[in-house]
N, C-alpha and C positions, 0 to 999 in steps of 0.2 A: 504494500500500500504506500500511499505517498508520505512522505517523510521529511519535517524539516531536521538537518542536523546541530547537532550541539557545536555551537562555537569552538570549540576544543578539537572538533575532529580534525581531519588536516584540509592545510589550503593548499589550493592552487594559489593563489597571490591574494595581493589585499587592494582594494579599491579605494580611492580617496578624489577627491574634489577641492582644487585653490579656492581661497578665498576670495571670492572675487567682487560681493558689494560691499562698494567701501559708503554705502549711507550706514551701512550698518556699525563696520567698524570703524570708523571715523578716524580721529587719532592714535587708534589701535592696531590700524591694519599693516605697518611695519611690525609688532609685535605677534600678531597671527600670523602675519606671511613667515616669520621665524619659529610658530609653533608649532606649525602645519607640515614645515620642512623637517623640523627637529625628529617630527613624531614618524615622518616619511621614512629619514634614515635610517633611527632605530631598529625599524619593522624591518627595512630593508636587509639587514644582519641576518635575519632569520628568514625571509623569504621573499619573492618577489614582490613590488611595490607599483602601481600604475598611480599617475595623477593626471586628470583630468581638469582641463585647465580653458576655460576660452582664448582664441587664437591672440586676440590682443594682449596678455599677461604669461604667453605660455613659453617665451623665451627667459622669462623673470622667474616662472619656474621651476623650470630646466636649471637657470645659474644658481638658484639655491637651496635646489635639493641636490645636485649634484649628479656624478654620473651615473650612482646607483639605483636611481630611480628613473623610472620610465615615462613620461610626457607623454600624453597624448591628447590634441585638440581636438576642443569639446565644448559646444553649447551648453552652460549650465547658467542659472541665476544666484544660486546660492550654493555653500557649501558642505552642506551636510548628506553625503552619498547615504547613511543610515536610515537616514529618514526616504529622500529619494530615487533612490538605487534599490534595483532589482533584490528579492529575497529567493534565495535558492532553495529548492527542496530536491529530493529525488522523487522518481513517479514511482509508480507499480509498476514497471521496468526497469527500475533502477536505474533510470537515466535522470541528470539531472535537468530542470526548469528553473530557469528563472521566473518567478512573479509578479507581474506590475498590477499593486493596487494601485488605488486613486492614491493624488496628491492634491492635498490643495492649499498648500504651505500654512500648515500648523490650525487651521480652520480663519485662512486668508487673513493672516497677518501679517504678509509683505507681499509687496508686487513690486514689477511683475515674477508670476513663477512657471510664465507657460514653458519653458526651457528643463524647469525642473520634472515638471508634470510629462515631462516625454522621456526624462531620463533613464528609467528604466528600462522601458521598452526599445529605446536607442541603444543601449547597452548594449544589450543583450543581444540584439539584431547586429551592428558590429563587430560584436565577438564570438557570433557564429551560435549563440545559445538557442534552445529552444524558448518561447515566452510562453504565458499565458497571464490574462488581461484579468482582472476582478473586479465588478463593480461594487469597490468598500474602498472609502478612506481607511488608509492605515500607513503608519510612518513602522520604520523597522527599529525605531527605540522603544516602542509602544508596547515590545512583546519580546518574551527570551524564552528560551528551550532548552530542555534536558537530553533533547536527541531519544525518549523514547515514549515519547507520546503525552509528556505535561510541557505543558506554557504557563507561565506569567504575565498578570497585564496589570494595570491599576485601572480601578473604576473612575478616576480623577480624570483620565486624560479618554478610555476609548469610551465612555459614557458620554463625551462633553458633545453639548448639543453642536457644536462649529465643525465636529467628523460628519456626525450619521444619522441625524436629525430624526429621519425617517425610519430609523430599525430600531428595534426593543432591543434590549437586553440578548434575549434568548436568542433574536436574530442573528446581533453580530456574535453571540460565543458559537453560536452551529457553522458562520462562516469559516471564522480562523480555527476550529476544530477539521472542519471540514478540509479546507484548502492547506493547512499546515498537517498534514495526516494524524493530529492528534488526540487525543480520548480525555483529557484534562485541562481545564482551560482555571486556572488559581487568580482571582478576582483580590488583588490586593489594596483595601482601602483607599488609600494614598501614595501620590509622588511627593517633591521637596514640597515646601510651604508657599517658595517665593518663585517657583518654578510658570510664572505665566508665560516664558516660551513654548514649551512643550503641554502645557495643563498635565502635567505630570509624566512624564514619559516612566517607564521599569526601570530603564539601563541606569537612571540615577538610583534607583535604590536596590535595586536586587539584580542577581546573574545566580546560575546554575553552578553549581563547581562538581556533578554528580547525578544519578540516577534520584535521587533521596538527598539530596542537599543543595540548602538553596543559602547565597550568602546574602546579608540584607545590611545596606546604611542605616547605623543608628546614629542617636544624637547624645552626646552625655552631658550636656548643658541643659537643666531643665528650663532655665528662661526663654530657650528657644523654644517654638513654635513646632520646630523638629521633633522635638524632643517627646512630646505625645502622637504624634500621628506617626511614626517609627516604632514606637511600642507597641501601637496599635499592627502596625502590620505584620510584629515579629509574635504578639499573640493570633493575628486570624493565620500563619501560617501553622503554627503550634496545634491548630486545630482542624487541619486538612492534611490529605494525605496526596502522593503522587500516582499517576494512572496503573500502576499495580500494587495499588491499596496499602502503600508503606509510608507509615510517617515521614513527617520531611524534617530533617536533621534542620535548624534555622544558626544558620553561623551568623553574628552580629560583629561587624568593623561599629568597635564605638563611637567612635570620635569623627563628626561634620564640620570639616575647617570652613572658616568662610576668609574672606582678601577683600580688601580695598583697592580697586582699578576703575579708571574712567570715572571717579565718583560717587560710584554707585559700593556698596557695601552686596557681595554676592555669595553663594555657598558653594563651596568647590569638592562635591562629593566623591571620595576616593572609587566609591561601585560603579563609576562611567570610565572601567577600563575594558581593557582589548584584548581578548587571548588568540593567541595565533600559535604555527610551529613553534614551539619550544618555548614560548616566553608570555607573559601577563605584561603589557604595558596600561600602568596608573597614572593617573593626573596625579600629581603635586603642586603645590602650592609654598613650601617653605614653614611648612606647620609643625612643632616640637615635635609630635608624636607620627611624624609622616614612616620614622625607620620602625616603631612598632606595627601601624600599621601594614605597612609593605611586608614584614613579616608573616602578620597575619592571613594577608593576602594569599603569600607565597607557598602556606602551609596548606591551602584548599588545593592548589593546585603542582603537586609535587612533580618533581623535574623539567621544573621549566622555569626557564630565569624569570626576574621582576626587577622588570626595569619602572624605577622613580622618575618620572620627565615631568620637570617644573613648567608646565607648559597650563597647569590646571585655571591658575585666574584668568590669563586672558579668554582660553577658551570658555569659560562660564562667562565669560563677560559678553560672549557673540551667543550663548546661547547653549552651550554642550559641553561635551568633553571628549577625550580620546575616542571613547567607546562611540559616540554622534559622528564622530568625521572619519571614520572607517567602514567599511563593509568586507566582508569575508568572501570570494568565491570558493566554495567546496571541493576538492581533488577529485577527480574521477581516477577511479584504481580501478584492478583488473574486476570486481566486481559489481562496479560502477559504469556501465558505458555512458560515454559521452553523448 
């Protein structure tokens, strides 16, 4: 049956997208175009890197990502492939598919996104994938997977009336059950507090690190606002189980830094990291307790480096983090045809 895989399994390469509006990042877009690269070559260590980039910024880069990564021009609006960018599954042939849901940038809070809204589909056609089209808003931060048949979502963000206005509840959990071949769809209260970019997306607070374990952002500052709706979530998981009826192990990273940039006062949640071949790259921020928790990280996800990339304020400042401006394409092996 059709299958989405767990981020952990192996890639083929990793996908990303330049940053490229600068209303957005204003005086921060020299500091994103240095985050975006940072986070490129990192990855790049461990496995192939593509960046997609529009023709006018795409020799810019090219010079600073360097030669380890691969350029390729490309119509986009914005730069978040997770949200935009194709979601891979394999079929009932085990072939893989890429998926373009709808896009309609975060429930139309920037224009224009008509460049974003074809991105998947363009991809995917490109790179020779097979597609398939779904009429549902759905951003691919919005949901995480265990690779055997449970997902994650928060009722914050795929409830909000600016995706799917028009489906109930029951609606969209039978779709992404449906089209992600899964049998558990785990309805987590809440994303961050102050999160009105995404209305909550998963990847800030929770990821899979297992069949039966889910790891979750907590907040250990009760004056935050955090700090009870992460409790909240780390009891509704306490009390559900994963699609073969086994408790879910709930791992809690305590500690929600937040950074001063552009102004604005933002929360830089260590859970919007990346796991790829061999390594977990995390947003940091320069927070006392960043080497604890990189540890803690590291213990979920054993032999595979963890890499620290201070890259975490400015990217929460545009809106994400590592784990938002990545996408994984899945490896096709001998039991995978392409």
């Amino acid at each position: 049956m059709t299958r989405l895989p767990a981020e952990w399994e192996p890639h083929e390469r990793t996908v990303m997208c330049w940053p490229a509006r600068t209303d957005l990042w204003a005086d921060q877009l020299d500091l994103a175009e240095h985050a975006y690269a940072a986070v490129a070559r990192a990855i790049a260590d461990f496995e192939p890197v593509t960046m997609l980039a529009p023709a006018p910024v795409a020799e810019r880069a090219a010079h600073r990502c360097g030669g380890g990564v691969e350029i390729v021009e490309f119509p986009i609006d914005d730069s978040w492939f997770r949200d935009s960018g194709p979601i891979y599954v394999f079929d009932d042939d085990g072939r893989r598919v890429a998926i373009d849901w709808e896009f309609n940038a975060w429930g139309e809070k920037v224009q224009p996104y008509e460049d974003d809204a074809a991105a998947a589909r363009r991809f995917a056609t490109l790179s020779g994938h097979a597609v398939r089209s779904v009429d549902m808003v759905l951003e691919g931060g919005s949901v995480t997977g265990n690779g055997a048949g449970t997902l994650a979502t928060t009722a914050q963000c795929l409830l909000h009336p600016n995706r799917n206005p028009s489906l109930s509840q029951a609606q969209i959990e039978r779709t992404v059950l449906t089209e992600f071949g899964a049998e558990r769809l785990i309805w987590l209260p809440y994303g961050l507090a102050f999160d009105a970019d995404t209305d909550g997306h998963v990847d800030n607070v929770a990821a899979f690190a297992g069949p039966s374990r889910l790891v979750l952002q907590g907040c250990a500052d009760p004056d935050e606002p955090d700090s009870t709706r992460l409790a909240i979530n780390a009891r509704a998981v306490a009390e559900t189980t994963n699609a073969g009826d086994h408790a879910l192990d709930a791992v809690v990273v305590p500690v929600l830094p937040f950074a001063e940039i552009g102004g604005r006062r933002i929360a830089v949640p260590y859970l919007n990291y990346y796991i790829g071949n061999g390594f977990v790259a995390v947003p940091t921020c320069g927070h006392d307790a960043d080497a604890e928790m990189l540890a803690l990280i590291g213990e979920q996800y054993p032999g595979r480096a963890v890499l620290g990339l201070d890259v975490g304020a400015v990217l929460a400042f545009g809106g994400g983090g590592i784990h938002c401006i990545t996408q994984q394409i899945p490896a096709v092996t001998p039991d995978r045809p392409s």
